[in-house]
Each structure stands twice: as C-alpha cells, then as structure tokens.
Backbone as JSON Lines, residues from 0, in Angstrom:
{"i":0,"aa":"X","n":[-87.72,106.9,-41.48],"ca":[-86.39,106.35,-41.42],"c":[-86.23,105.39,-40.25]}
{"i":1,"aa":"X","n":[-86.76,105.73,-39.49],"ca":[-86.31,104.66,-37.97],"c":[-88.04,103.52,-37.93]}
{"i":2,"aa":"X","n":[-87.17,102.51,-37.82],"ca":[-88.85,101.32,-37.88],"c":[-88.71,101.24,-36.98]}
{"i":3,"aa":"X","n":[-87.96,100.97,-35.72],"ca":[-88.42,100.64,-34.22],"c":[-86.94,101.06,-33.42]}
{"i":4,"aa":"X","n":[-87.55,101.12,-32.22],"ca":[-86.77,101.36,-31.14],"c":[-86.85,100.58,-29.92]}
{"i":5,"aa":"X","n":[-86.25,99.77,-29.78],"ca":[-86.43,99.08,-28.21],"c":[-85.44,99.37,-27.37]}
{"i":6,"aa":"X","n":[-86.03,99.74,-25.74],"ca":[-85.33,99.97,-24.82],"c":[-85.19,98.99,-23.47]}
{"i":7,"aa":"X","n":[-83.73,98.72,-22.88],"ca":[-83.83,97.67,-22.22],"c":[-83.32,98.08,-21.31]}
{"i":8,"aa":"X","n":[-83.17,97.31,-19.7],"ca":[-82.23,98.38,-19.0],"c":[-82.18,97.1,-17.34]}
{"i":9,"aa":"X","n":[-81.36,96.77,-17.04],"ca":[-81.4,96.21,-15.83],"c":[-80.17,96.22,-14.92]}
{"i":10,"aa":"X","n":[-80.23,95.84,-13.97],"ca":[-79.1,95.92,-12.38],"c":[-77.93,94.56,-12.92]}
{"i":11,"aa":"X","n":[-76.96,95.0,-13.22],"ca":[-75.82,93.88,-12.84],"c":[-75.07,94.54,-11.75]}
{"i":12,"aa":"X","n":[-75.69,94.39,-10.31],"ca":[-74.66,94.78,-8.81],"c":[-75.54,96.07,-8.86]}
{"i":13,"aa":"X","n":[-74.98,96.85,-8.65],"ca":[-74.72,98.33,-8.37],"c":[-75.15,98.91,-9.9]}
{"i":14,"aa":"X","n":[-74.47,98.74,-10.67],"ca":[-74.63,99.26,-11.92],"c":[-75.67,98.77,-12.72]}
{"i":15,"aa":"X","n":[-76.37,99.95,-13.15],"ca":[-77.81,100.33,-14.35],"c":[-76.88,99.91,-15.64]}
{"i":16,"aa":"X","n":[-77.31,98.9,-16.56],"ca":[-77.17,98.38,-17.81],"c":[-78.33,98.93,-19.03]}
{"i":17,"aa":"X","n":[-78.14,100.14,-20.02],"ca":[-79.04,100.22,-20.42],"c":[-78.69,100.25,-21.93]}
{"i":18,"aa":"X","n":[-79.6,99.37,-22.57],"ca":[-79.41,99.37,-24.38],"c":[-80.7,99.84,-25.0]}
{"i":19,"aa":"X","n":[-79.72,100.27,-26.14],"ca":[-80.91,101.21,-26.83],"c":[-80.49,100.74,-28.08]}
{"i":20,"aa":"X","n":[-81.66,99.54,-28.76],"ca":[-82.03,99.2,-30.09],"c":[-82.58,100.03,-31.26]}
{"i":21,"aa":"X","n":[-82.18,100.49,-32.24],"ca":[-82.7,101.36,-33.16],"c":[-82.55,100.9,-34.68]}
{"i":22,"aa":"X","n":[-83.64,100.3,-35.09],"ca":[-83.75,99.74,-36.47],"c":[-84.31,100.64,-37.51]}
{"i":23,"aa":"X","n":[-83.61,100.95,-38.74],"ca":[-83.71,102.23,-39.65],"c":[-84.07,101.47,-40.73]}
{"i":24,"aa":"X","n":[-85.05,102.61,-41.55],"ca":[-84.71,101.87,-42.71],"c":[-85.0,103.03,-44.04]}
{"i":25,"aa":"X","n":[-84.04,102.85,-45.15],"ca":[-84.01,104.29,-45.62],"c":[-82.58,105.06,-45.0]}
{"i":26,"aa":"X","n":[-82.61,106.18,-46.06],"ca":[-81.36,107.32,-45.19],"c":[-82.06,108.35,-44.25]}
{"i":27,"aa":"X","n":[-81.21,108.61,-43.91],"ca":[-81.18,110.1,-42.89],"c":[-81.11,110.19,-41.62]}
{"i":28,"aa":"X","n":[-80.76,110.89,-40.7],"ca":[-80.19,110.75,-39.34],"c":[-81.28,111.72,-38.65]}
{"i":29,"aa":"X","n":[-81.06,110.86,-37.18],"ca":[-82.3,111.16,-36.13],"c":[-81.73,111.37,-34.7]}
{"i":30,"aa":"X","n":[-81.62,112.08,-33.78],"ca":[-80.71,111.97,-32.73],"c":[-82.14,112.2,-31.12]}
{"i":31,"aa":"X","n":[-81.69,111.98,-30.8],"ca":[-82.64,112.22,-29.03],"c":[-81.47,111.87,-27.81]}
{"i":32,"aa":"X","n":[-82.2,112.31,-26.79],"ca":[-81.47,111.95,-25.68],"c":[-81.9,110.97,-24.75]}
{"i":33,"aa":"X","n":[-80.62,110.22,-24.15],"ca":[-80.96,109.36,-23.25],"c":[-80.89,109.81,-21.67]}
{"i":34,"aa":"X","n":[-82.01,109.9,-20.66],"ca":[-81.87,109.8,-19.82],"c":[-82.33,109.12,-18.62]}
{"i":35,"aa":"X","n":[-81.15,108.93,-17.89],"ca":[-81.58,108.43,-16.39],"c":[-81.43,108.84,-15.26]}
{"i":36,"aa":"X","n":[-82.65,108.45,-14.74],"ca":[-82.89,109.09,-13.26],"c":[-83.15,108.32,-12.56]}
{"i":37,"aa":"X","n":[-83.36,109.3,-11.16],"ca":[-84.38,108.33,-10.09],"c":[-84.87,108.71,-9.17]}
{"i":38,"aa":"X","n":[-85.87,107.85,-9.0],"ca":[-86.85,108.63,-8.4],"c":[-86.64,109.35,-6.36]}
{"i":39,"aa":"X","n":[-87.23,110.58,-6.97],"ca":[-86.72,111.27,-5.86],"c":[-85.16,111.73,-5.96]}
{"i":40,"aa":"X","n":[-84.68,111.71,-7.11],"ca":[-82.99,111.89,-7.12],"c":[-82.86,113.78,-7.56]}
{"i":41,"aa":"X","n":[-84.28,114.72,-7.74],"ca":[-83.97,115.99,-7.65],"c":[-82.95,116.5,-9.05]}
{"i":42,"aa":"X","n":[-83.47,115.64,-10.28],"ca":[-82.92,115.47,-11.4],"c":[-81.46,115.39,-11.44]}
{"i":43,"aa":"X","n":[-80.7,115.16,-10.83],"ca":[-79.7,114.01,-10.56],"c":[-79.81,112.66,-11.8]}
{"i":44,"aa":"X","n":[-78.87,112.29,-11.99],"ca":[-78.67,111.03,-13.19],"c":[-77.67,111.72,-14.33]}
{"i":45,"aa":"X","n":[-77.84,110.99,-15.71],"ca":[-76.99,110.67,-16.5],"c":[-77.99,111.06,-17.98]}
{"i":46,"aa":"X","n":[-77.42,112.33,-18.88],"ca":[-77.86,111.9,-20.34],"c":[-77.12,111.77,-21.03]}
{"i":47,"aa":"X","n":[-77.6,111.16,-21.79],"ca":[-76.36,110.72,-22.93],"c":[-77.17,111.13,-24.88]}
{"i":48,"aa":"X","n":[-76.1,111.91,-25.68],"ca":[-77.22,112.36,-26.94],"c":[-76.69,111.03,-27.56]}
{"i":49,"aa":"X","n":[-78.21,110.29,-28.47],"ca":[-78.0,109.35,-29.44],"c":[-77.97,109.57,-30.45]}
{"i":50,"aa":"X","n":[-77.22,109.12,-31.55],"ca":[-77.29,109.89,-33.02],"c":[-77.4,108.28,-33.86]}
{"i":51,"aa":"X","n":[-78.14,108.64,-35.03],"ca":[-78.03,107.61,-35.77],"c":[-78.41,108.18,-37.14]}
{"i":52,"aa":"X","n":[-77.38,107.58,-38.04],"ca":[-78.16,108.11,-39.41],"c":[-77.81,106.76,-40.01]}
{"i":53,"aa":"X","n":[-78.8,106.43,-40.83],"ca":[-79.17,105.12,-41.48],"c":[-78.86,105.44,-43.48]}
{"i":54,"aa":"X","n":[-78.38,104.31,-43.7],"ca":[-78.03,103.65,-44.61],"c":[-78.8,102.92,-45.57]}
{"i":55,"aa":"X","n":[-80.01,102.69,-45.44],"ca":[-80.49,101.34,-45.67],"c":[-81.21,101.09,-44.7]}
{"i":56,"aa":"X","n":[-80.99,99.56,-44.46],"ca":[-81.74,99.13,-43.31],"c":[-80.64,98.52,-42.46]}
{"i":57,"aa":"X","n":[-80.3,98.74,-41.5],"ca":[-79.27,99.23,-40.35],"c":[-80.46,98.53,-39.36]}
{"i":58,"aa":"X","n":[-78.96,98.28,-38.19],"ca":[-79.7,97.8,-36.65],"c":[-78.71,98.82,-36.22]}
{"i":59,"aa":"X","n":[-78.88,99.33,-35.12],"ca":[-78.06,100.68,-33.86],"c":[-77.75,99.96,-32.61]}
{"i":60,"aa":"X","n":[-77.3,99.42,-32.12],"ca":[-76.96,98.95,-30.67],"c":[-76.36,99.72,-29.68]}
{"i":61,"aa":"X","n":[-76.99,100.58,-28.86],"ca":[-76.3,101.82,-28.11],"c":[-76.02,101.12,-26.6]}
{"i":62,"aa":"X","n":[-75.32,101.14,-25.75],"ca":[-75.32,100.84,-24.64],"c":[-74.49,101.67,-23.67]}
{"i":63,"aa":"X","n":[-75.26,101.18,-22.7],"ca":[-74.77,102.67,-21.6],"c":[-74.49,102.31,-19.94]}
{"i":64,"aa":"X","n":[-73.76,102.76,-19.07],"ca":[-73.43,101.89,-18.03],"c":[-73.83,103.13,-16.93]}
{"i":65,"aa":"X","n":[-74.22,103.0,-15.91],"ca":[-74.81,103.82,-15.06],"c":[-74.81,103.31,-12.95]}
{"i":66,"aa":"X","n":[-73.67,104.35,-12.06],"ca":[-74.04,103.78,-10.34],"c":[-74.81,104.74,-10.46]}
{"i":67,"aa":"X","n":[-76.07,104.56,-10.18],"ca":[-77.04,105.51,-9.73],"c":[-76.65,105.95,-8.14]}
{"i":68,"aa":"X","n":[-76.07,106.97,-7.72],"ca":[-76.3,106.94,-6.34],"c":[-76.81,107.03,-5.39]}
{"i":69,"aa":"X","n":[-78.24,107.36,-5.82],"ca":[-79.74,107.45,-5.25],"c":[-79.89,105.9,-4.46]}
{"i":70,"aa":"X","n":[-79.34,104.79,-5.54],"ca":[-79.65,103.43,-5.13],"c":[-78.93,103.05,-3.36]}
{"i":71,"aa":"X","n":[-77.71,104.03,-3.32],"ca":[-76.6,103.31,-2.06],"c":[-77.85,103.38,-0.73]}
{"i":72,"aa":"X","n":[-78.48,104.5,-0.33],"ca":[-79.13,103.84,0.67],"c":[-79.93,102.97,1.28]}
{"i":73,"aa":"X","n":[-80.28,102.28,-0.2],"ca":[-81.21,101.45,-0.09],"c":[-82.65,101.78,-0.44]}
{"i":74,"aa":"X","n":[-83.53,100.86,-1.26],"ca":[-84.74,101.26,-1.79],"c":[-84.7,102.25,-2.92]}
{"i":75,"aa":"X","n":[-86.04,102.52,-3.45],"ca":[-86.1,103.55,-4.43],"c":[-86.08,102.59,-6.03]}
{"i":76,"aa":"X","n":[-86.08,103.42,-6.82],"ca":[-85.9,102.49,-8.09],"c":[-84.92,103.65,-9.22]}
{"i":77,"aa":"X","n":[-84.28,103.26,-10.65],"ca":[-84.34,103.78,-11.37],"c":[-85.01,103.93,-12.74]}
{"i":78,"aa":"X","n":[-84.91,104.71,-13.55],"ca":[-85.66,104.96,-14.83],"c":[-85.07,104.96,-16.01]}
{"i":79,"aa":"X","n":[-84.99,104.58,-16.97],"ca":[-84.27,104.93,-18.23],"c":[-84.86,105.26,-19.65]}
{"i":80,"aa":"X","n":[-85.19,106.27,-19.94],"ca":[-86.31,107.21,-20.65],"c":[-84.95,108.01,-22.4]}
{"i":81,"aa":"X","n":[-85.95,107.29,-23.18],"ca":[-85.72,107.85,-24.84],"c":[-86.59,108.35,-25.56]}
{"i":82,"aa":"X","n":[-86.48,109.68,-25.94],"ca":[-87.54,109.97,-26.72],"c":[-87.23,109.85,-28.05]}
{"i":83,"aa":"X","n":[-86.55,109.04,-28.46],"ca":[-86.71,109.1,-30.23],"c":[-87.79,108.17,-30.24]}
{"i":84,"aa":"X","n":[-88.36,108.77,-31.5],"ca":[-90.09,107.84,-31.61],"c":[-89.22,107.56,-33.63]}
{"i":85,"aa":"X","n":[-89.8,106.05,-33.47],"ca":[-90.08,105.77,-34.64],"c":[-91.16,106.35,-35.39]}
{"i":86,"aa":"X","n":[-91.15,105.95,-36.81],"ca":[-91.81,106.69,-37.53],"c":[-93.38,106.64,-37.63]}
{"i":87,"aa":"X","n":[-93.94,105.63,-37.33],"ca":[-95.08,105.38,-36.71],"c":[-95.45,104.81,-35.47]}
{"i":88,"aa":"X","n":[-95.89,105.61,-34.53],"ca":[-96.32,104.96,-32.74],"c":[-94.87,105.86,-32.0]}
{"i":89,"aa":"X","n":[-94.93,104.85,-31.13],"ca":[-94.27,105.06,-29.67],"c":[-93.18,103.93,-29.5]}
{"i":90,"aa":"X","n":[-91.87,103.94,-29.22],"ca":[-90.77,103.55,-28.49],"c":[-91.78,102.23,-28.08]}
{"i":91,"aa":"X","n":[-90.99,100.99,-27.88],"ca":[-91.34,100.21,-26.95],"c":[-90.28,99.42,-26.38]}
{"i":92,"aa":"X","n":[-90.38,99.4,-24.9],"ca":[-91.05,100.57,-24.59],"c":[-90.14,102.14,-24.56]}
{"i":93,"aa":"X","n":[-90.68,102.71,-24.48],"ca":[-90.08,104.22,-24.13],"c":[-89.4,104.86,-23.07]}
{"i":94,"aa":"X","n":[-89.44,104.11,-21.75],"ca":[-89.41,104.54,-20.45],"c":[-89.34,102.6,-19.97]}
{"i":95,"aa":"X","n":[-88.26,102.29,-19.02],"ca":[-87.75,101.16,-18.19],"c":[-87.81,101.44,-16.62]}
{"i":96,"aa":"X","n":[-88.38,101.0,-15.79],"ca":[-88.09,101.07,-14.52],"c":[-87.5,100.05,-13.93]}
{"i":97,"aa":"X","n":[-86.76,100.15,-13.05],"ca":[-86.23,98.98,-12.04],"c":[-86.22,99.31,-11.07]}
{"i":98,"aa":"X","n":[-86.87,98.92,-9.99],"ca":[-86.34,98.71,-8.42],"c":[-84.56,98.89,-8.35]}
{"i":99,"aa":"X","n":[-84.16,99.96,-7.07],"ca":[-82.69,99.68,-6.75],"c":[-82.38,98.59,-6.4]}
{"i":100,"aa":"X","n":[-81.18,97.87,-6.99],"ca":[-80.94,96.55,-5.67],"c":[-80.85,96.51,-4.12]}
C-alpha cells in the first residue's frame, strides 16, 4: 500500500520544520510514529502518531513544528526519525539530522 516515504526536516530560527511525504497506492491504512530528539536531550523531544489510509493512489503531506530546547544553549544538533517503511526497502531517508542553530 505505501510506495514511498520521504522525510524532510530543517531550522526556520529556533523552530525544527519537519514533513513527512507518504505516497500510497491501493487501499488500506498504515500508521507509525514520528519522533524528535536530540542529541544528548535524555529522550526529551516530541512524537507525534501518523495515520494514513489510502484510496488509490494518494500523496500524505504531514507536517510538524518543533523548539527543541536542547538547541537554547547553543550547539548540539536535532533528529527527526519515522519508522513507517514502504512496501519495499527503507524510508528515504528515514532519520534527518540538523545541527542546532
């Protein structure tokens, strides 16, 4: 049911911008979770559950807004990690890193 998944994720200021592309094709619904962290944050961050059930052939546009507060002292980076796997392979990618601003 799901042909691909792309994950995107970058800094506008302060705030983690993260989208989650999910192209279906066929029926039936697939859900995973989104999460973000950071590193050294002592699992600290944000999940969010994704749900999608497809129609046909469907595009999913999920987006998600995130202050990491790990970032305020400066340095460090964050992560933004999905495990829904399409139906053949691996997420691409699966996992986003960014440097904090």
């Amino acid at each position: 049911m799901i042909k691909s998944v792309k994950l995107a994720a970058a800094f506008s200021g302060s705030t983690f911008n993260v989208t989650v592309t999910i192209q279906t094709t066929g029926y039936g619904s697939s859900s995973t979770t989104l999460i973000i962290s950071g590193i050294g944050s002592g699992g600290a961050g944000l999940q969010r559950n994704i749900s999608v059930t497809g129609t046909g052939s469907n595009t999913f546009v999920k987006k998600y807004s995130y202050v990491p507060p790990w970032c305020s002292g400066g340095g460090g980076a964050t992560t933004a990690f999905a495990d829904i796997l399409p139906d053949s392979g691996w997420p691409s990618p699966g996992l986003v890193e960014k440097p904090c601003p």
